[in-house]
C-alpha positions as CSV (number, residue, x, y, z in Angstrom):
1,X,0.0,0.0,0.0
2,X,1.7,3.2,-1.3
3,X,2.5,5.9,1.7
4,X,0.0,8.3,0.7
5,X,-3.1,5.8,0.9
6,X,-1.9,5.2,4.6
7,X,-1.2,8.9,5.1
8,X,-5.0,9.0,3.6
9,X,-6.6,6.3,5.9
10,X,-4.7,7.3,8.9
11,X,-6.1,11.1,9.0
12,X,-9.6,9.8,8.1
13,X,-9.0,8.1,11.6
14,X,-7.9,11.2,13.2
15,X,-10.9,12.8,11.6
16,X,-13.4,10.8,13.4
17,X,-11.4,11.1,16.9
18,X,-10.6,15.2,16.2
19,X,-14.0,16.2,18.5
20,X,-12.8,14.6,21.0
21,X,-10.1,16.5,21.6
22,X,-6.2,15.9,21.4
23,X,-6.2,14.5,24.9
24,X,-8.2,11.5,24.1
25,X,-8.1,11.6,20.2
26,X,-4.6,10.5,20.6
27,X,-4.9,7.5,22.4
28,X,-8.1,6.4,20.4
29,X,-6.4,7.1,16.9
30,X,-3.5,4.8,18.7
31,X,-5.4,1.9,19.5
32,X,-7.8,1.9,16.1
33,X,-4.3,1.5,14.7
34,X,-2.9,-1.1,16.9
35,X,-6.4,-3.1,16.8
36,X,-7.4,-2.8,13.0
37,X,-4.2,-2.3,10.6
38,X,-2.2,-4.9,9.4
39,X,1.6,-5.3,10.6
40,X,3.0,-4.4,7.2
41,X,0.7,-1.0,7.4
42,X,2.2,0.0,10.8
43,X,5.9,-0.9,9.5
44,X,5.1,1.3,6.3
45,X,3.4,4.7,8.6
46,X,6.2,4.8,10.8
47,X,8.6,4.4,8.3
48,X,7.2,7.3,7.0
49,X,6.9,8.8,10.3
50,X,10.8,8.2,10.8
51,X,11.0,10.3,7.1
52,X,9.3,13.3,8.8
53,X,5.8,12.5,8.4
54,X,4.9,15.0,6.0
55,X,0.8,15.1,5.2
56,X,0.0,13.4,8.6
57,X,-2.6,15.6,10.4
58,X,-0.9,16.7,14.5
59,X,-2.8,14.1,16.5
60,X,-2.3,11.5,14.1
61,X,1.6,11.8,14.1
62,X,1.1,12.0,18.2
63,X,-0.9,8.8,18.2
64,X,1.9,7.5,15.8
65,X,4.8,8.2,17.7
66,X,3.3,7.1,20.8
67,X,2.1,3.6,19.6
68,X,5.4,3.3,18.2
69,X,7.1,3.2,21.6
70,X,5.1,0.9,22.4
71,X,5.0,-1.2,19.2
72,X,7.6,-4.5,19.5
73,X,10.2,-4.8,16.6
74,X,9.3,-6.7,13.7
């Protein structure tokens, strides 16, 4: 899946959790990630992340960088 479909999909999610507030948008964008996309999608967003994460909307890049501290390698 090219970068920009994932950079697509994963502010779509931050869409849905942006009423919420960053506070709790964050975690929730985190976890719809963690739960619902494929490993080879998470490997691919933070390796764009790791490039700068250009296009990804503020509480998407958050959620990002958080679940990637939590994320195990491989």
């Amino acid at each position: 899946m090219s970068p920009d479909r994932l950079i697509y999909m994963a502010n779509q999610i931050g869409a849905f959790f942006r009423s919420q507030g960053h506070d709790k948008a964050v975690p929730g964008i985190a976890e719809h990630i963690q739960k619902f996309w494929d490993p080879r999608m998470r490997k691919a967003i933070f390796a764009h992340l790791d490039a700068g994460g250009a296009g990804l909307d503020p509480n998407v890049h958050d959620a990002l960088v958080s679940l990637k501290k939590v994320q195990a390698p491989g």
